[in-house]
Structures are given as structure tokens and as C-alpha cells.
C-alpha positions as CSV (number, residue, x, y, z in Angstrom):
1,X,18.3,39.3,-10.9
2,X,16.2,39.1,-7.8
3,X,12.7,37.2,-8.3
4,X,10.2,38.2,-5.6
5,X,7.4,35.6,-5.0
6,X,4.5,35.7,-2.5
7,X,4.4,33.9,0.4
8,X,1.2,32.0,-0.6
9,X,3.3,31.2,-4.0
10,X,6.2,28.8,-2.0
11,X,4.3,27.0,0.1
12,X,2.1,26.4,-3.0
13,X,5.5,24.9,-4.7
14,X,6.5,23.0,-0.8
15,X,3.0,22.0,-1.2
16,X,3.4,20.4,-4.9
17,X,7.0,19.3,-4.8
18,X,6.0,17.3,-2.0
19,X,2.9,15.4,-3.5
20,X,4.4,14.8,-6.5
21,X,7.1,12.5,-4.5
22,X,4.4,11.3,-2.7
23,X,2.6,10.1,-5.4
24,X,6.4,7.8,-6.3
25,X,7.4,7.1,-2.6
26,X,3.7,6.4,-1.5
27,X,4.0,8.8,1.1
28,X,5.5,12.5,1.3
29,X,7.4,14.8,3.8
30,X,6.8,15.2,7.3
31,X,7.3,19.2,6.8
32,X,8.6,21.2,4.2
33,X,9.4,24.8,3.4
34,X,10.4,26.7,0.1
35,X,12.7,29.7,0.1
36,X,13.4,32.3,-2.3
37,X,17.0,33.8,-2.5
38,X,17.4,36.1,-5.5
39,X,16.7,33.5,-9.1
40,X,17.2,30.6,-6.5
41,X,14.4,28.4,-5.0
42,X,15.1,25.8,-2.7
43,X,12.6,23.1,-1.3
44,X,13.4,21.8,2.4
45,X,11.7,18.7,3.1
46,X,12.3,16.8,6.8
47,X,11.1,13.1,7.2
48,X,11.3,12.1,3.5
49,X,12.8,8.2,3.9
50,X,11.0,5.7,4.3
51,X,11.6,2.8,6.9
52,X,13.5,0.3,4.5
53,X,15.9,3.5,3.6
54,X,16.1,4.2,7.8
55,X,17.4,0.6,7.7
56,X,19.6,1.0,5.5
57,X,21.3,4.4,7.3
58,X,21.6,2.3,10.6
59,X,23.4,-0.3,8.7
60,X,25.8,2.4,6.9
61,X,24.2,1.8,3.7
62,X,23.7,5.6,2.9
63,X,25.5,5.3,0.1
64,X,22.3,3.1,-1.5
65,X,19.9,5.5,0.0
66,X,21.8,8.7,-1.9
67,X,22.0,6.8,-4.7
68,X,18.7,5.4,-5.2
69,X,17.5,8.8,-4.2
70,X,19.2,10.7,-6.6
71,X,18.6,8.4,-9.3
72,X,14.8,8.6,-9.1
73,X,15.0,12.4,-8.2
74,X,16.7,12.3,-12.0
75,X,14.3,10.0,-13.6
76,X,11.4,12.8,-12.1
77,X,12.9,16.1,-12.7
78,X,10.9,17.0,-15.4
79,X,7.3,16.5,-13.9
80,X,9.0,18.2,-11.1
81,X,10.5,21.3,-12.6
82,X,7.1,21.5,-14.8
83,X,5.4,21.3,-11.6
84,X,7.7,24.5,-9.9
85,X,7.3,26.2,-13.4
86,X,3.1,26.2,-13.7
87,X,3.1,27.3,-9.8
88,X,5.8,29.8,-10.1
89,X,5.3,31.7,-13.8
90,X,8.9,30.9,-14.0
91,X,10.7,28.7,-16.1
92,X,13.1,26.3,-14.3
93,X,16.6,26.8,-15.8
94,X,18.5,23.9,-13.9
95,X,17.6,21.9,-11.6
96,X,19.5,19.6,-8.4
97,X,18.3,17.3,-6.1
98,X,20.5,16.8,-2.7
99,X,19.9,13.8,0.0
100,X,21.4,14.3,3.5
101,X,20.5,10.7,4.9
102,X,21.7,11.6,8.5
103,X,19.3,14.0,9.3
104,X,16.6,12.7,6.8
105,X,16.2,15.9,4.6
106,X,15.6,16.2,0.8
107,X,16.6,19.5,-0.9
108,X,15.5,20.6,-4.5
109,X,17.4,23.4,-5.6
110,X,15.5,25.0,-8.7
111,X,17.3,27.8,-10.4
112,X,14.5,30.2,-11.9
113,X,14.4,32.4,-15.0
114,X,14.5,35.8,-14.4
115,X,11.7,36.6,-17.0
116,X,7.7,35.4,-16.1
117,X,6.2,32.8,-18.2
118,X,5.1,34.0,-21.2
């Protein structure tokens, strides 16, 4: 089912998504952007790592980026799908969190109840 939210609404979630890593990382994105595409919300965020993790790319060490990344990305997921749920009147049904160290971009994929907050 196709969920229509306002404009306002995802940057609102780009907005929070992005200072609730900042608030772990000690600093947030350089830019981000949420879409909407039918139940599925997706968070863009550019200029996420910080200079250690850079490091670590030019030395081929992605793999520990990823990892450590995804790890912590697990250890927040339910602040942040509570944070997406309050903003959106949605609950968060599943949620992933994707690292593409080359070109230093975070996604969040939410998936979104079809049904508003009760």
C-alpha cells in the first residue's frame, strides 16, 4: 500500500535520523535526504565517516568500516526506528542499515506500516 507523507514530514525524519547518529559519532551527515516509495522510506546520508574510518578506506580496510558500521547501526536501531515512528505516525516494521564506504553514504531503509499510529 502506498503511504503518502508531506514533504515537511521527511526532512523532519532526514533531519532526526541524522542527529540521533550524531549524538553516537560526535558529528552527523554532511547532507541528507529521505524518500518515500510506496511503504518504503529510505534515508540518504553523504559525508557520514569520520577521518579514522577515511583512513581506514585508503588503507583497504572497508571491511572494518562496514563492519563497525553496521554493528553499531544494529546496537541503535531501536532509538532509531522509534525515532522514524514518532515523526512518521507509522510504525517501523523492519528495518536495514547499508554502508557504501567508497563514496561515503549511509542508507537506512525503514519499511513502514501501512496503518497510522494509533
Amino acid at each position: 500500500m502506498a503511504l503518502d507523507l508531506p514533504g515537511r514530514t521527511l526532512a523532519e525524519v532526514a533531519d532526526g535520523v541524522v542527529g540521533l547518529l550524531a549524538r553516537f559519532y560526535g558529528r552527523g551527515a554532511e547532507e541528507a535526504k529521505a524518500f518515500l516509495n510506496d511503504d518504503l522510506l529510505v534515508v540518504v546520508m553523504r559525508g557520514t565517516f569520520l577521518e579514522f574510518e577515511h583512513e581506514l578506506i585508503a588503507r583497504g580496510r572497508d571491511d572494518v568500516v562496514r563492519e563497525v558500521r553496521l554493528i553499531w547501526q544494529g546496537e541503535l536501531a531501536e532509538e532509531i526506528t522509534a525515532k522514524v515512528a514518532a515523526i512518521t505516525g507509522h510504525q517501523v516494521r523492519d528495518y536495514h542499515s547499508q554502508v557504501l564506504t567508497k563514496a561515503d553514504v549511509t542508507i537506512e531503509l525503514f519499511l513502514l506500516a501501512a496503518e497510522p499510529n494509533g
